[in-house]
C-alpha positions as CSV (number, residue, x, y, z in Angstrom):
1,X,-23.4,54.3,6.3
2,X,-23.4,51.0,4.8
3,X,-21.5,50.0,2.4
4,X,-22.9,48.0,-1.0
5,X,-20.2,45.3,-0.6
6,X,-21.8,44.6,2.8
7,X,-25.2,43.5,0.8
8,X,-25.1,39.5,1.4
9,X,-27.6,37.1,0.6
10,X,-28.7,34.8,3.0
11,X,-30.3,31.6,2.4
12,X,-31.6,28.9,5.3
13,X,-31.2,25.6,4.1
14,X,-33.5,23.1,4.6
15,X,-36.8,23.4,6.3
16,X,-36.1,21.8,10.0
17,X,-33.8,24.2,10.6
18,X,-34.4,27.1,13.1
19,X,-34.4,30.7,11.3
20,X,-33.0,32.8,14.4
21,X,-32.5,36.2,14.2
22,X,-28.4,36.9,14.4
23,X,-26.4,39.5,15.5
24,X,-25.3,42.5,13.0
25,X,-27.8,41.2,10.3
26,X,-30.6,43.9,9.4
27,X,-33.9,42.4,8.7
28,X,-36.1,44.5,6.8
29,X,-39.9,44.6,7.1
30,X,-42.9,47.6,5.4
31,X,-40.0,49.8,4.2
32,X,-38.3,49.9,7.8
33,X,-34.9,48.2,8.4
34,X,-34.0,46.6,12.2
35,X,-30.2,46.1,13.1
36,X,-30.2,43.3,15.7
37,X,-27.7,44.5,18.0
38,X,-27.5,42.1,20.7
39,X,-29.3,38.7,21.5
40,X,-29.6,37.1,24.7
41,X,-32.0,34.1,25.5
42,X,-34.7,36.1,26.1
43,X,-34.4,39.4,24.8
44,X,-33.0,41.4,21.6
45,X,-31.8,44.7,21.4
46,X,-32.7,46.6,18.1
47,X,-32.4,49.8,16.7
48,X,-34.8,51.0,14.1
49,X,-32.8,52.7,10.5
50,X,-34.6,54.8,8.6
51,X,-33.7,55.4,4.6
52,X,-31.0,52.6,4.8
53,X,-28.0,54.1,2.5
54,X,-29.3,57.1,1.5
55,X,-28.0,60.7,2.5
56,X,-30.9,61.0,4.7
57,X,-30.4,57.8,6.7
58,X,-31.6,57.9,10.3
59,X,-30.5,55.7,13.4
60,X,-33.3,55.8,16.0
61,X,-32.5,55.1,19.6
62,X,-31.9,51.1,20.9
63,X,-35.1,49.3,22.1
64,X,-34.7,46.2,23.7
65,X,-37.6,43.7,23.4
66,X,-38.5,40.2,24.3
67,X,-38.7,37.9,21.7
68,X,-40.8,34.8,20.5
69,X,-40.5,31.4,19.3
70,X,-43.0,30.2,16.6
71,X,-42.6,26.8,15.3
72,X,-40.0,27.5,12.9
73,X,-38.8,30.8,13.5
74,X,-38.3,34.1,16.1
75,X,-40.9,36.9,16.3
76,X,-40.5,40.5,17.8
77,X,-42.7,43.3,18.3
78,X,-41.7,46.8,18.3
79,X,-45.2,47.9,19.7
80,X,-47.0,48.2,16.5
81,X,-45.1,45.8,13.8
82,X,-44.4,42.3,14.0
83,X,-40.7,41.1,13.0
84,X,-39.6,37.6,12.2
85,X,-36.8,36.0,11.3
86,X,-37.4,35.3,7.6
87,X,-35.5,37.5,5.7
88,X,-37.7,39.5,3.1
89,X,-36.8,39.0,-0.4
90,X,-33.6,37.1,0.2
91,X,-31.6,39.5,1.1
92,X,-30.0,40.0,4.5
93,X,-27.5,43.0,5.4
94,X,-23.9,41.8,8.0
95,X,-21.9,44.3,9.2
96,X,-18.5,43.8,8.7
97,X,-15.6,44.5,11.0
């Protein structure tokens, strides 16, 4: 489980910069939360959580996917939902240690 204190806000500074996707941030998108862990130059491996910090929280099984580049950002698909690098809402999830 993840801990509240790990909540970090995460903010891309100017508009000419590329938003990559990074590894041990969790990018959430429709209510379903992506752990990036591992980036290569072609691929990411993910893994899809379920009910993020709740008691029923669920870790599905690593899926490793190759990726996009748009103009300004990175784009993966996970077969039936599209995933980009901006972070929704402002909020972006690092795991510490």
């Amino acid at each position: 489980m993840i801990e509240e204190s790990a909540l970090k806000s995460s903010k891309h500074k100017g508009d000419n910069n590329m938003r990559e996707f990074k590894k041990g941030y969790i990018y959430s998108y429709k209510g379903i939360d992506y752990l990036i862990l591992n980036k290569t130059k072609c691929f990411i491996t993910y893994q899809e959580i379920f009910h993020l910090g709740r008691f029923n929280e669920k870790f599905h099984e690593p899926k490793r996917v190759k990726f996009t580049t748009l103009s300004d950002m990175e784009t993966f698909y996970t077969g039936t939902i599209e995933v980009n690098s901006l972070v929704v809402n402002g909020q972006a999830v690092i795991l510490e240690g």
